[in-house]
C-alpha positions in Angstrom: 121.0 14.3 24.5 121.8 16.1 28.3 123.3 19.8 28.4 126.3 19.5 30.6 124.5 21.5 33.8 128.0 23.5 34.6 128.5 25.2 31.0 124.5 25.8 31.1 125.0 27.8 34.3 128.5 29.5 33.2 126.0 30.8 30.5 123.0 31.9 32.3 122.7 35.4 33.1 122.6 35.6 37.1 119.5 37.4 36.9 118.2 33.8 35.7 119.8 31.8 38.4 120.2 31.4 41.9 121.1 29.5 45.1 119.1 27.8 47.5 120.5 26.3 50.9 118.5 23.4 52.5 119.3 21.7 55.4 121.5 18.2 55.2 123.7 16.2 57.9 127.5 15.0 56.4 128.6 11.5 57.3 129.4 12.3 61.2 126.1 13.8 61.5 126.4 17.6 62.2 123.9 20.0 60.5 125.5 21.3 56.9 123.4 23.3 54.5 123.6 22.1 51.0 123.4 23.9 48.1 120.8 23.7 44.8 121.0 25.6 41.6 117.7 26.7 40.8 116.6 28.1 37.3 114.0 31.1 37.0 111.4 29.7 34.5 108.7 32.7 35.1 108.7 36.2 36.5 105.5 38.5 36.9 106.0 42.0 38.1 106.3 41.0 42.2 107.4 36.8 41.9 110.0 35.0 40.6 109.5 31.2 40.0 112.2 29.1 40.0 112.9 25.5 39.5 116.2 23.6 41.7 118.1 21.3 39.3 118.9 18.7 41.5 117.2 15.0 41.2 114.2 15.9 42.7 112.9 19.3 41.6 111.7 21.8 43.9 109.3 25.1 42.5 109.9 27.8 45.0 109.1 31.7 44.9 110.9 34.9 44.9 108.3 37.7 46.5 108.8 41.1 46.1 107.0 42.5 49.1 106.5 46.5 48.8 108.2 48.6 51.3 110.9 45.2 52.0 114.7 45.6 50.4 114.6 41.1 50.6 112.1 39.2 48.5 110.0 36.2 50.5 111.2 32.8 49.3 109.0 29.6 50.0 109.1 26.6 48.2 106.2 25.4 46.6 104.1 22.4 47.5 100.8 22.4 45.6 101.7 22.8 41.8 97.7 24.3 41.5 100.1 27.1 43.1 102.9 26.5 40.0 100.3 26.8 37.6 98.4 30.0 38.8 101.7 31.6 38.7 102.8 30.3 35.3 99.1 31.8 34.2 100.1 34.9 35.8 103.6 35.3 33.8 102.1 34.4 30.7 101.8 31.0 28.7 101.7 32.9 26.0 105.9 32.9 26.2 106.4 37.0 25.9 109.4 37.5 28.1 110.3 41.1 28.1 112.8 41.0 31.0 109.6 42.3 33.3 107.5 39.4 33.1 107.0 35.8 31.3 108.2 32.6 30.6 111.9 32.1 30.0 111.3 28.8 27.7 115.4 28.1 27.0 115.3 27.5 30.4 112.3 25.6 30.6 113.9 23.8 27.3 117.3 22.9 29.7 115.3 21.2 32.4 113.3 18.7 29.8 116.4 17.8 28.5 118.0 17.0 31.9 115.4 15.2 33.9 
């Protein structure tokens, strides 16, 4: 059974969500961004992972460089990359607000393929 995607996000604290912009053309051709919700599924102390909800998910990274008021974001293209990271937060599933796994999250995204 799907989770409507809207009342999901309407629910999510913002510190769990965010935008991400990639680059599109509209039907006469001009250069739009489009926009993809993305879900935070892990956190360690200086990265964020999130996941994009659209069709065709995307892993990318929120870096917290030291010394820098905005964090890095790149998307992610090796999942040995997604793992390491997921290692790093914490399989165990201990989510403190610091660092872990946010599994109802996780949970959302199997349900909605």
């Amino acid at each position: 059974m799907s989770l409507d995607t809207y009342t999901f996000l309407q629910h999510t604290t913002d510190a769990e969500k965010t935008t991400v912009y990639t680059r599109g053309e509209d039907e006469d051709g001009d250069e739009i961004l489009i926009p993809h919700s993305a879900l935070l599924i892990a956190q360690t102390a200086h990265q964020k992972l999130y996941i994009t909800l659209e069709a065709r998910r995307r892993y990318l990274t929120h870096t917290q460089i030291p010394g820098e008021d905005e964090p890095e974001i790149d998307f992610l293209r090796d999942y040995e990359e997604v793992e390491a990271l997921l290692e790093d937060a914490g399989l165990d599933g201990i989510h403190d607000g610091e660092q872990g796994i946010l599994y109802h999250n996780l949970l959302f995204l199997l349900i909605n393929p």
